[in-house]
Residue, then its C-alpha position, 0 to 999 in steps of 0.5 A: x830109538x824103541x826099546x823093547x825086552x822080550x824077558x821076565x814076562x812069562x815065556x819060554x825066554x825066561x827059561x833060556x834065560x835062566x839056563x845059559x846064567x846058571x854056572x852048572x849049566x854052562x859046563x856044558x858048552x852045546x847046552x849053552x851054544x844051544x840056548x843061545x840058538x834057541x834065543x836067537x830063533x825067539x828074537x827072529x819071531x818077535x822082529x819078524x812081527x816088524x817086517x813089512x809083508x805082502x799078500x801073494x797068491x799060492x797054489x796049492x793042490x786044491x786051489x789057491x791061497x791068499x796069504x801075506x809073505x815077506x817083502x823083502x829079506x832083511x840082512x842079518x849082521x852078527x860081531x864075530x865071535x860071541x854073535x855067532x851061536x845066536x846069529x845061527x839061530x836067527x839064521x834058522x828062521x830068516x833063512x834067506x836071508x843075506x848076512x853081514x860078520x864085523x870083527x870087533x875086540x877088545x883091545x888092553x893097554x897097559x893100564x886096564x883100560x880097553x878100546x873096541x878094536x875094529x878089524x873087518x867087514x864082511x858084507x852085502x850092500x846095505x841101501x834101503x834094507x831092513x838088518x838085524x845086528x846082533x851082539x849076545x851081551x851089550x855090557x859097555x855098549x861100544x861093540x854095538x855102537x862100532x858095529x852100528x856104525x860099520x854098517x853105514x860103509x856099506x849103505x843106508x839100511x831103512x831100518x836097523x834092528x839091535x839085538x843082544x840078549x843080556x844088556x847093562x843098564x849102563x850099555x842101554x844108556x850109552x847106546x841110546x845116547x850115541x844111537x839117536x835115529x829113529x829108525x833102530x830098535x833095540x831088543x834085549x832079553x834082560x838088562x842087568x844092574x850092574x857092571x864090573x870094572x871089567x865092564x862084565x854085565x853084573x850079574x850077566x853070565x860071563x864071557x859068552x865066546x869063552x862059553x860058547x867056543x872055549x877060553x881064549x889064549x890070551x883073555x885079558x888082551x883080547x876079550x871078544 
């Protein structure tokens, strides 16, 4: 698996970075919907770069034009429901994209400790195409890895792009350990130190589906 963080080198993703983190900010729910938009729209540049691509002829008023276009449309695949500002934003670039939503949650039992839930899958099929999971906060890295593993019910894509914004150093190793293919890539925005007992991202920047939709009813029993 190729690795590759998009922040801390000088681009306007450290801004966004930087703002959906900061604690004033984020009483402000659009800003921060906003911001996570806008990253998702900075990660679909950055993949499109990874894109196969093909010289076709335009017309246009004056005559015609060379120019490489995409191939094929890849899918993109978001877990509900924090995944859904930032699957917008990739949607915003690749917008022809066909799409994939997994429902996946953290489940309590009594004594703290959680498993991811999976519940459903929403999907076209999936052989010989390029997707995009993306998952804004890879804290544990079994989310990902249940989202990762969902997508084979449905075919076997050429290659797997996962994207989160904010990532444990925990939940990279987890992921690079359980994902050991050679056709995934993994883009992050940062990765953080940390991780509560909780297992937040520490310093991270809290629940990302509380900040983006509101705080759940029940936020200790269902954390997604």
């Amino acid at each position: 698996m190729e690795i590759k963080v998009l922040g801390n080198n000088h681009s306007i993703i450290d801004q966004y970075l930087a703002e959906i983190r900061d604690v004033n900010v984020q009483k402000d729910p659009l800003r921060f919907r906003e911001n996570m938009y806008r990253l998702g729209e900075l990660f679909a540049y950055e993949i499109s770069k990874e894109l196969n691509y093909e010289v076709r002829e335009v017309t246009t008023p004056l005559g015609i034009a060379k120019v490489p276009k995409l191939e094929k449309q890849p899918v993109l695949a978001t877990i509900l429901r924090a995944g859904l500002a930032m699957h917008n934003g990739l949607l915003k670039i690749m917008d022809r994209a066909e799409n994939c939503f997994i429902s996946a949650y953290r489940k309590y039992n009594e004594s703290g400790e959680f498993e991811i839930e999976f519940e459903y899958m929403a999907s076209p099929l999936l052989d010989g195409k390029v997707v995009i999971l993306s998952d804004p906060m890879l804290a544990s890295g079994k989310s990902m890895e249940i989202g990762y593993e969902a997508l084979f019910s449905k075919g076997t894509p050429s290659h797997i792009h996962l994207v989160s914004i904010i990532a444990s150093k925990q939940g990279v190793d987890y992921v690079s350990k359980a994902i050991t293919a050679e056709n995934v890539t993994l883009w992050l925005g940062a990765i953080d130190e940390g991780m509560t007992p909780k297992s937040y991202i520490s310093p991270g920047l809290g629940d990302a589906g509380d900040l983006a939709y509101g705080e759940k009813v029940d936020s200790k029993m269902n954390q997604k």
